[in-house]
Backbone of each chain as nested JSON, in Angstrom:
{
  "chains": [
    {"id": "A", "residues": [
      {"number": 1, "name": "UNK", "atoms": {"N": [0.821, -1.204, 0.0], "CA": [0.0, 0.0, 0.0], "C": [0.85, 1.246, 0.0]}},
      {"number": 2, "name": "UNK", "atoms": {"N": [1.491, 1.399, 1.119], "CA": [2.823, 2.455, 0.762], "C": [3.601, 2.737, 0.03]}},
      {"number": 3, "name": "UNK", "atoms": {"N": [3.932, 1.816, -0.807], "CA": [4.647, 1.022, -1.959], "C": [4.243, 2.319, -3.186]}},
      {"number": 4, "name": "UNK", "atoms": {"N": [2.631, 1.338, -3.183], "CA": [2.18, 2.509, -4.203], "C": [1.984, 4.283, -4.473]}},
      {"number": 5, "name": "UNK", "atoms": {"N": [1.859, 4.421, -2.539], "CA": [1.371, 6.223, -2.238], "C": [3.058, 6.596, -2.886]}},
      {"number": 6, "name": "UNK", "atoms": {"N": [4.344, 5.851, -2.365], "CA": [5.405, 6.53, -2.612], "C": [5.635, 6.686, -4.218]}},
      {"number": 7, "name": "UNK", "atoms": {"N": [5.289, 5.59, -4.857], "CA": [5.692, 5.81, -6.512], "C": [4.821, 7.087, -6.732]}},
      {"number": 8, "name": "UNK", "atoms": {"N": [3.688, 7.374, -6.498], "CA": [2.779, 8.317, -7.042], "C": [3.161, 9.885, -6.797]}},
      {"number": 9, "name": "UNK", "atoms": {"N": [3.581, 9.676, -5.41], "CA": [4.426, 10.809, -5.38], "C": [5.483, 10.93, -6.007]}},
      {"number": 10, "name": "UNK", "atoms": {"N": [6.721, 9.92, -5.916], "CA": [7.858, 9.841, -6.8], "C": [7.33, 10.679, -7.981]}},
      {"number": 11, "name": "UNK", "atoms": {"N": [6.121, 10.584, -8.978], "CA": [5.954, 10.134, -10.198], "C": [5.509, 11.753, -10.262]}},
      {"number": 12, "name": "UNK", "atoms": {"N": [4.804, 12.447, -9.133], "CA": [4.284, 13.296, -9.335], "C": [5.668, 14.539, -9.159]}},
      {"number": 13, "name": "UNK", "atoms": {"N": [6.48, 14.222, -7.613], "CA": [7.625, 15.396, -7.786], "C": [8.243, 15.587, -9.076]}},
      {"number": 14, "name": "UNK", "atoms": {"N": [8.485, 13.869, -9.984], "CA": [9.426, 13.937, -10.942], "C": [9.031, 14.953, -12.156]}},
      {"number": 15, "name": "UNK", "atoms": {"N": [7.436, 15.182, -12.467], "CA": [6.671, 15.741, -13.403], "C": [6.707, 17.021, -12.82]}},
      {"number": 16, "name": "UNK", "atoms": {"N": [6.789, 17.656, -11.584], "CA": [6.635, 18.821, -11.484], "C": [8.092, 19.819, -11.839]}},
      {"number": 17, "name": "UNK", "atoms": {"N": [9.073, 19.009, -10.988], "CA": [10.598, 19.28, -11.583], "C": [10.528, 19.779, -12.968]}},
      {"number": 18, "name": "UNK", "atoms": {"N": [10.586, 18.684, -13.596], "CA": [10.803, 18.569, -15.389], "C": [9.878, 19.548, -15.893]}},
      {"number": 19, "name": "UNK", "atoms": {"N": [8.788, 19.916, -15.335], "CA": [7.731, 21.504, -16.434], "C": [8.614, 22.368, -15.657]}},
      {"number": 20, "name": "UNK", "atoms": {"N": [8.868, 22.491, -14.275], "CA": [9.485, 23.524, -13.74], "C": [10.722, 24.026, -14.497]}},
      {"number": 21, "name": "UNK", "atoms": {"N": [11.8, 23.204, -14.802], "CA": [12.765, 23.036, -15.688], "C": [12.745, 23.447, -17.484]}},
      {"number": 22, "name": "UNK", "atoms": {"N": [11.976, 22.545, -17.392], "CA": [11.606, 22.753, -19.161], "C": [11.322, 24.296, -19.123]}},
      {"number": 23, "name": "UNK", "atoms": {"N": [10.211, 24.92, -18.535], "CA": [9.591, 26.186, -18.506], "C": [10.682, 27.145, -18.233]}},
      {"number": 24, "name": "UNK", "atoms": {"N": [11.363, 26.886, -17.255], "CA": [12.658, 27.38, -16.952], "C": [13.533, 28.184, -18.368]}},
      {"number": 25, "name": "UNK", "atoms": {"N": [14.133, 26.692, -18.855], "CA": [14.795, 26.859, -20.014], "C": [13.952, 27.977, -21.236]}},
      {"number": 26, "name": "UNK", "atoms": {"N": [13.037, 27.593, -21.333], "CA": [12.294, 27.77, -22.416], "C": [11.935, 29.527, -22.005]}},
      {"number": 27, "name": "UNK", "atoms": {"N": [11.959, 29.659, -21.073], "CA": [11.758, 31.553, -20.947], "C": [12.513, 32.059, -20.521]}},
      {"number": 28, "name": "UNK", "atoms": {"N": [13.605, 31.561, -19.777], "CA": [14.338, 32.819, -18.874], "C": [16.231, 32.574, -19.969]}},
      {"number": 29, "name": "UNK", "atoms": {"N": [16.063, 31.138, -20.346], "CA": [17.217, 31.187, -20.702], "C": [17.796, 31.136, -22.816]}},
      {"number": 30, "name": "UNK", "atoms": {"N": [16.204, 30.47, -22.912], "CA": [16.804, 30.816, -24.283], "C": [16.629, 31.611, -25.31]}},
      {"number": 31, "name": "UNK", "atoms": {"N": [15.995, 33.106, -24.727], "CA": [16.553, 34.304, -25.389], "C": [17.58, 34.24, -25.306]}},
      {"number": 32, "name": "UNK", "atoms": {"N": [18.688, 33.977, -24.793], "CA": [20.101, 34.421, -24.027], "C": [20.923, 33.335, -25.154]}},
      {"number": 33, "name": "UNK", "atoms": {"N": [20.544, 32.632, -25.631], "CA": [21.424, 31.602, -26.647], "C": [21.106, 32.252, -28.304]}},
      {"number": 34, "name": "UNK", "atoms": {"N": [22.2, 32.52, -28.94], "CA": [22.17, 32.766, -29.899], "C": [21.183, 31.04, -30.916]}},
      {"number": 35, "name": "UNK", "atoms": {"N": [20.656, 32.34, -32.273], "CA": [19.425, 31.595, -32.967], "C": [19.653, 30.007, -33.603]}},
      {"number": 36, "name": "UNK", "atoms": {"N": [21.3, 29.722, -33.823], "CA": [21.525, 29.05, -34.171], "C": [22.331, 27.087, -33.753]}},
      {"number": 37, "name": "UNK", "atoms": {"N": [22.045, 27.649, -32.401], "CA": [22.5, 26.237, -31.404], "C": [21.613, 25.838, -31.421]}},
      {"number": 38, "name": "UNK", "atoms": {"N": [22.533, 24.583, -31.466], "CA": [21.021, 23.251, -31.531], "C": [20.296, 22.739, -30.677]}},
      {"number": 39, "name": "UNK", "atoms": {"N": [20.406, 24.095, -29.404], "CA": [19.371, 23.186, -28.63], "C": [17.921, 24.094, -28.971]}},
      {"number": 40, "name": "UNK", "atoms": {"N": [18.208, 25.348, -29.728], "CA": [16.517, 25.629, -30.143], "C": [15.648, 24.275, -30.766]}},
      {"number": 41, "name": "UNK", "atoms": {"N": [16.514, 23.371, -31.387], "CA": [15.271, 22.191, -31.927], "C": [14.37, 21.638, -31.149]}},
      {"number": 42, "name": "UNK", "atoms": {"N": [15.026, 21.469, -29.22], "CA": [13.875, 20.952, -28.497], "C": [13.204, 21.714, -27.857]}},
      {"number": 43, "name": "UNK", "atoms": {"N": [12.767, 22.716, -28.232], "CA": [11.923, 23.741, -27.876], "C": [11.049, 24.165, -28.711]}},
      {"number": 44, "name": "UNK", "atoms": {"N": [9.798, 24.363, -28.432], "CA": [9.115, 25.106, -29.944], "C": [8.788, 26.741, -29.647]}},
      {"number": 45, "name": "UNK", "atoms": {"N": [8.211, 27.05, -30.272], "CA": [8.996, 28.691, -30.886], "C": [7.626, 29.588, -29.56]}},
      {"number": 46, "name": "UNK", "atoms": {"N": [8.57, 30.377, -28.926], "CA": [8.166, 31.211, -27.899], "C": [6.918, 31.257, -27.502]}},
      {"number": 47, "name": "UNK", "atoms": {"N": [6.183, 31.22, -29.289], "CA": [4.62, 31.898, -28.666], "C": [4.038, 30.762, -27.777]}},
      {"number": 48, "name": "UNK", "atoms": {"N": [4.459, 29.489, -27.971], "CA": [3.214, 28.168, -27.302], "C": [3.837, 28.49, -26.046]}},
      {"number": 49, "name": "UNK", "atoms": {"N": [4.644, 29.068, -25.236], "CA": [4.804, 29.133, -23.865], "C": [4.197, 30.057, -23.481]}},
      {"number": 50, "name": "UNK", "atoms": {"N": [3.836, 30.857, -23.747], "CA": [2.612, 31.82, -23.412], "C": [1.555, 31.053, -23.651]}},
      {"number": 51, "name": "UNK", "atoms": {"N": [1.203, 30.216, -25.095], "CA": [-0.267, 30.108, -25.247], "C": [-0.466, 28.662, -24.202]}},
      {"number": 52, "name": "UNK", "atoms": {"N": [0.488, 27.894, -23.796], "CA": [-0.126, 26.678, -23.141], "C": [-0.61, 26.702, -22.122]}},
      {"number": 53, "name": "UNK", "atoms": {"N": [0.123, 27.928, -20.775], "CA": [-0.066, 27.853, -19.283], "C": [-1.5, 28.291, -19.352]}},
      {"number": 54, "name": "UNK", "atoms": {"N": [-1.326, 29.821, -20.277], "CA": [-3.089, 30.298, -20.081], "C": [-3.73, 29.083, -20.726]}},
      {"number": 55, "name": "UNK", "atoms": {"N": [-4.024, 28.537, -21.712], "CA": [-4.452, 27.521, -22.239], "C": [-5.016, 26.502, -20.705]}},
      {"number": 56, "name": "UNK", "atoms": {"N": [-4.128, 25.804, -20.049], "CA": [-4.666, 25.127, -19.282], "C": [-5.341, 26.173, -17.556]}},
      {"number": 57, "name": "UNK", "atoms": {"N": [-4.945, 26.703, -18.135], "CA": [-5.378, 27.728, -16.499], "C": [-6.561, 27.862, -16.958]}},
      {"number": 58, "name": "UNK", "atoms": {"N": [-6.767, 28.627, -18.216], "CA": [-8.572, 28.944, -18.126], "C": [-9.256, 27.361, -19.004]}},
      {"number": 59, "name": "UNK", "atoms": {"N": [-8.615, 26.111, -19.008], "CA": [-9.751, 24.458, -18.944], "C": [-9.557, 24.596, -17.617]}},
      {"number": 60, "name": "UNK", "atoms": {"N": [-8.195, 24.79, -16.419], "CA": [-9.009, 24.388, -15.041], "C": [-9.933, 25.183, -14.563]}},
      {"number": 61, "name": "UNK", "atoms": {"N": [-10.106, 26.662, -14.817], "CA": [-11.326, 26.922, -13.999], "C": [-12.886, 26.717, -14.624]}},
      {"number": 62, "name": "UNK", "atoms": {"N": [-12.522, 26.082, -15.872], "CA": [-13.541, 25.77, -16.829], "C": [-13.98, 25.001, -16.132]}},
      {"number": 63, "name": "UNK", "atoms": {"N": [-13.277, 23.561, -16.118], "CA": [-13.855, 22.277, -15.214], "C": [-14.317, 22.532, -14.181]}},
      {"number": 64, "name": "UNK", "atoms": {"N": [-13.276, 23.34, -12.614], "CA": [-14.114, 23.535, -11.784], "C": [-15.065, 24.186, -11.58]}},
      {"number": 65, "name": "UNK", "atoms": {"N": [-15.54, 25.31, -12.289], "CA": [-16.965, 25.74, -12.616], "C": [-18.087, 25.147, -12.864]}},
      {"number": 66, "name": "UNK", "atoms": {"N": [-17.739, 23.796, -13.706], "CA": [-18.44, 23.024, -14.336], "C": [-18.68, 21.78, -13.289]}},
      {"number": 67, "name": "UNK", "atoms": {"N": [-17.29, 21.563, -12.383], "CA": [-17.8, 20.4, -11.328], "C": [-18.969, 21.419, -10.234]}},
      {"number": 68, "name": "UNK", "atoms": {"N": [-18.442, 22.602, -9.984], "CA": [-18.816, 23.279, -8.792], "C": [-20.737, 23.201, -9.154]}},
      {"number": 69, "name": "UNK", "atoms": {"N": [-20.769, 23.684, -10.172], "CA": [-22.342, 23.71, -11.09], "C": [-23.025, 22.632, -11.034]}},
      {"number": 70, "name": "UNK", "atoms": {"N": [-22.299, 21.452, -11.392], "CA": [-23.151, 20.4, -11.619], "C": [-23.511, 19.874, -9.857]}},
      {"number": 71, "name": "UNK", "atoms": {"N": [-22.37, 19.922, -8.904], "CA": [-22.721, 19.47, -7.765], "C": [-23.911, 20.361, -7.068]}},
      {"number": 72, "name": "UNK", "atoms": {"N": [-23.882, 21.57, -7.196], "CA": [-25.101, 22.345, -7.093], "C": [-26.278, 21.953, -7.468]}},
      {"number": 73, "name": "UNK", "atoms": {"N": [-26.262, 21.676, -8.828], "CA": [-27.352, 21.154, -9.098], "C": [-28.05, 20.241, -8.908]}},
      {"number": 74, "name": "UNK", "atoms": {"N": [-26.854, 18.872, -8.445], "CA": [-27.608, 17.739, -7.733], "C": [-28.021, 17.608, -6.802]}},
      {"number": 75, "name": "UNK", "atoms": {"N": [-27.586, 18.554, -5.676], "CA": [-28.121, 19.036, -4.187], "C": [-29.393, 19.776, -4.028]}},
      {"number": 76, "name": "UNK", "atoms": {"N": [-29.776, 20.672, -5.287], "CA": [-30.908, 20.866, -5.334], "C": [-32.019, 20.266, -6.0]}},
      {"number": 77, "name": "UNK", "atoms": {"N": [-31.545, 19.095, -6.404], "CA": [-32.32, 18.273, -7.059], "C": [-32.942, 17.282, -5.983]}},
      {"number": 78, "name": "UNK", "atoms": {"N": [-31.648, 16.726, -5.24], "CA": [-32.444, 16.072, -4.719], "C": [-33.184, 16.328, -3.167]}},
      {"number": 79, "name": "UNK", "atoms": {"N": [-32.927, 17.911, -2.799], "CA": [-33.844, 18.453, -2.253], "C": [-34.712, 18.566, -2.483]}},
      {"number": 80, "name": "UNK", "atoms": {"N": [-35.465, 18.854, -3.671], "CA": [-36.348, 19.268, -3.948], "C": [-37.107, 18.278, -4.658]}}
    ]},
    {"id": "B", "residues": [
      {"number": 1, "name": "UNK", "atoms": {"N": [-11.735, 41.6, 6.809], "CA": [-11.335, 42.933, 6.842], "C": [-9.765, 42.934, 6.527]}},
      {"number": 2, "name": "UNK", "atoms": {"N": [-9.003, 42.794, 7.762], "CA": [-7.889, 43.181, 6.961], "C": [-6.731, 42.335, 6.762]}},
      {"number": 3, "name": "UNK", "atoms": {"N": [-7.065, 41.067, 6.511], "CA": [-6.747, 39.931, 5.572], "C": [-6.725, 40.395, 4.756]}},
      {"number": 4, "name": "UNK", "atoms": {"N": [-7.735, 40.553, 3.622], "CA": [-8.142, 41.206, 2.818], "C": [-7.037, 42.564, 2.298]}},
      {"number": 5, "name": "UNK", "atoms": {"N": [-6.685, 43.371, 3.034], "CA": [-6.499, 44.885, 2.821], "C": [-4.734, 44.073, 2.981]}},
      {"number": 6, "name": "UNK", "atoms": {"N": [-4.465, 43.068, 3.773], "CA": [-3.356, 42.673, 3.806], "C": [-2.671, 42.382, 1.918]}},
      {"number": 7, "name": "UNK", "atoms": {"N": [-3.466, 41.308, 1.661], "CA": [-3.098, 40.496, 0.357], "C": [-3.792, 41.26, -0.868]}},
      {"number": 8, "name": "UNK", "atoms": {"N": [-4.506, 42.803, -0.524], "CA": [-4.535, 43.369, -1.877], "C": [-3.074, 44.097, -1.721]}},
      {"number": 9, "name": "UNK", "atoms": {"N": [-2.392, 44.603, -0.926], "CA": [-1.503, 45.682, -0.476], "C": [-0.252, 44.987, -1.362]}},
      {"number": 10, "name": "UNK", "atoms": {"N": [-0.155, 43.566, -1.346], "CA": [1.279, 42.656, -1.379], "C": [0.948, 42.68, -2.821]}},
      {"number": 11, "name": "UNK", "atoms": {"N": [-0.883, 42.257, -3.742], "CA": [-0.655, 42.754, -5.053], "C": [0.043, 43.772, -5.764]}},
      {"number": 12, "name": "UNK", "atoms": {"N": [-0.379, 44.692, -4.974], "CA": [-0.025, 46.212, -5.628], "C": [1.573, 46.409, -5.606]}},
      {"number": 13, "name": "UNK", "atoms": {"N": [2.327, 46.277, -4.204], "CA": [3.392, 46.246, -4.259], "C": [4.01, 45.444, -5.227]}},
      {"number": 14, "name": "UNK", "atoms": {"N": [3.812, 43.823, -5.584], "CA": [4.272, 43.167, -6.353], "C": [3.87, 43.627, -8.143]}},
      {"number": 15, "name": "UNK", "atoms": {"N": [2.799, 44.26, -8.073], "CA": [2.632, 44.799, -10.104], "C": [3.328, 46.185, -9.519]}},
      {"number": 16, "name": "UNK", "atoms": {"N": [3.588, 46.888, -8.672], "CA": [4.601, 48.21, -8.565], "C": [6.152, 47.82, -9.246]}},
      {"number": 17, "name": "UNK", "atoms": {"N": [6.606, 46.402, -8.324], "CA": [7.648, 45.884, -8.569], "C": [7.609, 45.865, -10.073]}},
      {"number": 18, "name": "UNK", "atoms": {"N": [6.909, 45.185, -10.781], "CA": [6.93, 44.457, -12.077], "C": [6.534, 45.315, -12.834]}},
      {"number": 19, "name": "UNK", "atoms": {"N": [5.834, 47.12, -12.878], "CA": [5.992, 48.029, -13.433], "C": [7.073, 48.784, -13.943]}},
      {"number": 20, "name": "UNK", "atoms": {"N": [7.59, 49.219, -12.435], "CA": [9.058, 49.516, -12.225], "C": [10.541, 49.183, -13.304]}},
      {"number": 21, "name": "UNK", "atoms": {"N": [10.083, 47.273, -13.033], "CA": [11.117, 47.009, -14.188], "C": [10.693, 46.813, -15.991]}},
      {"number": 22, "name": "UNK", "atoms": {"N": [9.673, 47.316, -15.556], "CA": [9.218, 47.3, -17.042], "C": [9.991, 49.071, -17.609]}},
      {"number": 23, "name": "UNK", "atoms": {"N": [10.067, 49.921, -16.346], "CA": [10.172, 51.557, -16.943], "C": [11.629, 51.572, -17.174]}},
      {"number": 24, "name": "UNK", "atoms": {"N": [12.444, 50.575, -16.318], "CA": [13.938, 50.98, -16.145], "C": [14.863, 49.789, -17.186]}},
      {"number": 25, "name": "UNK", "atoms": {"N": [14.111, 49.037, -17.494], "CA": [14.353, 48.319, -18.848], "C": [16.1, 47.699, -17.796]}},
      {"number": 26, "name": "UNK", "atoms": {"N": [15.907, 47.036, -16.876], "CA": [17.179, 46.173, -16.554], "C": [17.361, 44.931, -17.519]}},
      {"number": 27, "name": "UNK", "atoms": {"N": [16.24, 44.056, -17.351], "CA": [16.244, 42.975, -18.054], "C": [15.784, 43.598, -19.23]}},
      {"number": 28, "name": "UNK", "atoms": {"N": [16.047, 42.708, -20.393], "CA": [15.197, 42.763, -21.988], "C": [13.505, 42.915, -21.592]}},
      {"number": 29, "name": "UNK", "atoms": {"N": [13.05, 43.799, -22.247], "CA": [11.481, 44.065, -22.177], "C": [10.798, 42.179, -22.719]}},
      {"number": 30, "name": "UNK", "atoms": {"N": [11.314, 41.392, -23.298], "CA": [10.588, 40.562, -23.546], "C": [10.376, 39.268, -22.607]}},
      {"number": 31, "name": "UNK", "atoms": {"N": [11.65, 39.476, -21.751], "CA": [11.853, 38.721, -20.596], "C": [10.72, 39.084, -19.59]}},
      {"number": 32, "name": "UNK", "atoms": {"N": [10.643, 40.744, -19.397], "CA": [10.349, 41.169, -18.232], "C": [8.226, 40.992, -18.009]}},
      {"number": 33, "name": "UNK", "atoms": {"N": [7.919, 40.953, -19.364], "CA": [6.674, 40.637, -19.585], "C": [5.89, 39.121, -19.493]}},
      {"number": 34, "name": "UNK", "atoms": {"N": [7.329, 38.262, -20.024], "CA": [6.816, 37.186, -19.266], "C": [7.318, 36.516, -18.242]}},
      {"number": 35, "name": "UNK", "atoms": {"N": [7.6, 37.513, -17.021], "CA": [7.402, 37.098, -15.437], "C": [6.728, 37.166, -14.731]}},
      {"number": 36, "name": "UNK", "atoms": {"N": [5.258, 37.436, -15.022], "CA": [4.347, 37.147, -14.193], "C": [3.855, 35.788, -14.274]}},
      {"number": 37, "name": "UNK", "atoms": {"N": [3.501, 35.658, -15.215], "CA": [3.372, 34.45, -16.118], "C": [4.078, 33.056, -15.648]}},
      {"number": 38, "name": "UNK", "atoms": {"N": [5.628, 33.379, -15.629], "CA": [7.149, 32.695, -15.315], "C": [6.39, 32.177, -13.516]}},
      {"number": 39, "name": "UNK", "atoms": {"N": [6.082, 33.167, -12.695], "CA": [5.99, 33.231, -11.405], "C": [4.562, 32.543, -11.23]}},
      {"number": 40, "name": "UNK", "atoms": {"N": [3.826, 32.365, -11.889], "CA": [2.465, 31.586, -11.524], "C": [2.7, 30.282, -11.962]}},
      {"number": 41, "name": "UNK", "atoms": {"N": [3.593, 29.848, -13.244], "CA": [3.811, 28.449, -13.553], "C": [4.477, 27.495, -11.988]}},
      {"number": 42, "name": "UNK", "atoms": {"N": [5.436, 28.54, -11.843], "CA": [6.314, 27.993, -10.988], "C": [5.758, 27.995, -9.579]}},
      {"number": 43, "name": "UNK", "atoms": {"N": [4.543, 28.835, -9.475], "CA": [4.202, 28.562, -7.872], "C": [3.631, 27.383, -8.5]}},
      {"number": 44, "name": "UNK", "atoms": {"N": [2.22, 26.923, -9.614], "CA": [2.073, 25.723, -9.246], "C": [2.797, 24.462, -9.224]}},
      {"number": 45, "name": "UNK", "atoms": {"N": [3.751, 24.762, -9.923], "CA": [4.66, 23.776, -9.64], "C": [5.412, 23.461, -8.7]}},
      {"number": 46, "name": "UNK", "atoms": {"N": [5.776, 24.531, -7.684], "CA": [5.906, 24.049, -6.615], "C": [4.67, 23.256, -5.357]}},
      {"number": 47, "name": "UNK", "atoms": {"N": [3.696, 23.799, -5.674], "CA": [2.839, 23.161, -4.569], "C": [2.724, 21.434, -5.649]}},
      {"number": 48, "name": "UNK", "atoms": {"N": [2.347, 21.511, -6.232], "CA": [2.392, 19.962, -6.939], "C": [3.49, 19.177, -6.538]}},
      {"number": 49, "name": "UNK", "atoms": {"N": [5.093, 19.64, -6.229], "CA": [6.037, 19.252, -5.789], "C": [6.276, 18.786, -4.536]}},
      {"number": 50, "name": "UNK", "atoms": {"N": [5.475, 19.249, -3.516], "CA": [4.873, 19.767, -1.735], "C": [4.621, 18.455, -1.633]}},
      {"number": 51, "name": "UNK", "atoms": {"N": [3.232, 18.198, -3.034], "CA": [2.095, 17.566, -2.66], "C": [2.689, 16.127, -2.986]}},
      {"number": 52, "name": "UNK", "atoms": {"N": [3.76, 16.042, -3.98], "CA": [4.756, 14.689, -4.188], "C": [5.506, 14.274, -3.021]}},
      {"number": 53, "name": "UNK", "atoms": {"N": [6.022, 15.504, -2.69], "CA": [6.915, 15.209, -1.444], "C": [6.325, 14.636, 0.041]}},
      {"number": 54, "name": "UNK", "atoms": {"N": [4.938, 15.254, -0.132], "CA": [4.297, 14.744, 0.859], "C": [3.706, 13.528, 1.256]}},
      {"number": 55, "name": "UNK", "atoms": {"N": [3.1, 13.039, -0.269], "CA": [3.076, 11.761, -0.575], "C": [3.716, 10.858, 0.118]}},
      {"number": 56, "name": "UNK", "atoms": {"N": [5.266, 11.008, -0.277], "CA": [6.431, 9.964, -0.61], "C": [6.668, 10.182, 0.91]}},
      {"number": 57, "name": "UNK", "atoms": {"N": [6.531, 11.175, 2.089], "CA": [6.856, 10.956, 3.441], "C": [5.918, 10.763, 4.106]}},
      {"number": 58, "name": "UNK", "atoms": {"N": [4.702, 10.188, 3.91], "CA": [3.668, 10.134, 4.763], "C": [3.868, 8.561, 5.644]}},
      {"number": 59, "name": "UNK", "atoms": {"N": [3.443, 8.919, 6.718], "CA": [3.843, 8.137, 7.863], "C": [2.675, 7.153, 7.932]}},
      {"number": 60, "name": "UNK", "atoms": {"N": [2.877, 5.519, 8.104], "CA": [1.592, 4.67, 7.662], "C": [1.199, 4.039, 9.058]}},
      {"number": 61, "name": "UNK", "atoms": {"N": [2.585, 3.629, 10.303], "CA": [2.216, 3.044, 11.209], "C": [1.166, 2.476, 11.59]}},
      {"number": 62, "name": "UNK", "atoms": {"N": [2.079, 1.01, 10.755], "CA": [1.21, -0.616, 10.643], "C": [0.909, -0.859, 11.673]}},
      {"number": 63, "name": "UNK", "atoms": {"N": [1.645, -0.885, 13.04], "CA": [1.025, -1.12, 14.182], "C": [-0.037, -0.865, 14.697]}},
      {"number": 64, "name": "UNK", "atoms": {"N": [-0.116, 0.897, 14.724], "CA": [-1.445, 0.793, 14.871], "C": [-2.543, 0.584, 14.08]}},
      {"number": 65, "name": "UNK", "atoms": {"N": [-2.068, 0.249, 12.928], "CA": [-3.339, -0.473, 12.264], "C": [-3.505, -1.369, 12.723]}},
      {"number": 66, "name": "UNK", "atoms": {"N": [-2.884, -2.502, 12.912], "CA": [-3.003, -3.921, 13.389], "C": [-4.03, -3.413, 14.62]}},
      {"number": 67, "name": "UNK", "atoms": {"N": [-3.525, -2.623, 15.501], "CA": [-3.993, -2.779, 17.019], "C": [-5.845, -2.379, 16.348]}},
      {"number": 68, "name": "UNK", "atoms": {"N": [-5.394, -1.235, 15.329], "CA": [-7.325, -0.757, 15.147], "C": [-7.844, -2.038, 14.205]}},
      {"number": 69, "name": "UNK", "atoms": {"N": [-7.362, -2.662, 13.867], "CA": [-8.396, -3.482, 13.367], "C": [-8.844, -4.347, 14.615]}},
      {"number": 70, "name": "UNK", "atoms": {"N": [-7.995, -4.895, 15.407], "CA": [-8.49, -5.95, 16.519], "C": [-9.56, -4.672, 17.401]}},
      {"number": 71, "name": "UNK", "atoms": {"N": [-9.526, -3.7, 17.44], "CA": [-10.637, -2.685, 18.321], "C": [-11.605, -3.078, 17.871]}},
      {"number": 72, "name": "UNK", "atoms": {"N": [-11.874, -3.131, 16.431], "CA": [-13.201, -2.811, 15.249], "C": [-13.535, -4.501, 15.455]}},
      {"number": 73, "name": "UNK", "atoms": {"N": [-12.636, -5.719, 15.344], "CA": [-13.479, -6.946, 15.888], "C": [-13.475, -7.134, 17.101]}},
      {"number": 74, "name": "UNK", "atoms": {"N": [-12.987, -6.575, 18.09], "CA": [-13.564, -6.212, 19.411], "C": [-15.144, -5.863, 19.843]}},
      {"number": 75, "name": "UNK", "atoms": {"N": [-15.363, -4.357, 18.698], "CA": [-16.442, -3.986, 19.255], "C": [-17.339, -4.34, 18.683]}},
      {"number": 76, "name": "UNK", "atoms": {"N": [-17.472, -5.165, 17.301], "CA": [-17.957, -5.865, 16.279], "C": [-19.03, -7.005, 17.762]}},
      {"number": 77, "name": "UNK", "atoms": {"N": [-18.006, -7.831, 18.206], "CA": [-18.119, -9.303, 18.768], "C": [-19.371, -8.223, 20.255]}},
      {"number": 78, "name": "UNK", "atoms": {"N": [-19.153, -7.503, 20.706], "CA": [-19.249, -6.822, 21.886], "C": [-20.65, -6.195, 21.254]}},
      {"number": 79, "name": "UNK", "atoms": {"N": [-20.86, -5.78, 20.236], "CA": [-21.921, -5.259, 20.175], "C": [-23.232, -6.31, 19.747]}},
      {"number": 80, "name": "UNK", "atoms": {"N": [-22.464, -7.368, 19.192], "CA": [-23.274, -8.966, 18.793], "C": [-23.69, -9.289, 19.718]}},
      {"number": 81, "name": "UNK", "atoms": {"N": [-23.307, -9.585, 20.709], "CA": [-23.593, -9.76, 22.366], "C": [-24.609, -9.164, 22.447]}},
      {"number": 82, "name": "UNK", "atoms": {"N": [-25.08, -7.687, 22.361], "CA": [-26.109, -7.233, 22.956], "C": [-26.904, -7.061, 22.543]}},
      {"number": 83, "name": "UNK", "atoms": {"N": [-27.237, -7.526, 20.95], "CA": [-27.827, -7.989, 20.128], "C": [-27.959, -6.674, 18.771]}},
      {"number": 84, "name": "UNK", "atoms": {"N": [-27.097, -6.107, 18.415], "CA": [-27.158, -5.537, 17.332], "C": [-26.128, -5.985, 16.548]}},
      {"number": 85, "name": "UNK", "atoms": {"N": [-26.401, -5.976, 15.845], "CA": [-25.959, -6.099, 13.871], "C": [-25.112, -5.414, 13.23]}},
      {"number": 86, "name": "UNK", "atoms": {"N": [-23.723, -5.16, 13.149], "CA": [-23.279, -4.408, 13.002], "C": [-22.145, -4.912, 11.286]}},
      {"number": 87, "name": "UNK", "atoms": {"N": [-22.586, -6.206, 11.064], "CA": [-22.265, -7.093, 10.16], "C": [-22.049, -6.471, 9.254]}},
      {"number": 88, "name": "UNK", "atoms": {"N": [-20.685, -5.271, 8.255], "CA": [-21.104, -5.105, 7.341], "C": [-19.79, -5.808, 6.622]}},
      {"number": 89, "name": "UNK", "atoms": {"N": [-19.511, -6.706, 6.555], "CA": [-18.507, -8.017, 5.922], "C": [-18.81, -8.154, 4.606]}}
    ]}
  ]
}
């Protein structure tokens, strides 16, 4: 049972690191590298780091709006 | 009340900050626009990190599980006795 809580965490610090990192690289440091090193290939081009975070920030408050709504609605449903 | 008046005050100071270096141009203007941005990725990524870490140290002490399960057929057997039903097996 512990076994499993620890991988999940393992699994979860390891994923938070690596966006922390990636995101890292990808804004603060590679303006700073000239256009032609090859590590621009594992990166894609500036604008999707702006468009992804907002991208998922406004689906999460989408969803929780949408969980918050629907649980509302079943509470008054089956009040009533 | 002034919770409130607390954590609007730390906004303002913090977009003062991030005005500031927008007027005095230290960093590149293209850097400096996306650090707010930079600073919200990274708080959630740190609490997601918290919430790994917390995971991976959470304390399970089998013992006292062992001891609470023998309570629960303790009071299981104890409440059979006095004639309720508590059977949910």
């Amino acid at each position: 049972m512990e076994l499993a809580d620890r991988a999940v965490g393992l699994l979860l610090s390891v994923i938070s690191l690596s966006i922390f990192t990636y995101y890292t690289f990808w804004i603060i440091i590679l303006p700073f590298v000239d256009s032609d090193h090859f590590v621009h290939k594992y990166f894609l081009p500036q604008e999707y780091a702006i468009f992804i975070p907002v991208y998922a920030g406004v689906a999460l408050i989408c969803f929780l709006s949408i969980f918050i709504g629907y649980v509302m609605l079943k509470s008054k449903k089956k009040k009533a | 009340m002034k919770h409130i008046v607390k954590i609007m005050a730390l906004l303002v100071a913090l977009s003062a900050v991030w005005i500031s270096l927008l007027q005095t141009s230290v960093l590149p203007k293209s850097c400096t626009w996306l650090l707010p941005l930079y600073f919200i990725v990274s708080l959630g990524c740190y609490g997601l990190l918290m919430v790994g870490v917390g995971l991976m140290q959470f304390p399970t002490c089998p013992h006292e599980a062992i001891l609470l399960q023998q309570d629960v057929v303790e009071a299981k057997e104890f409440l059979k006795g006095k004639g309720v039903d508590v059977g949910a097996n």
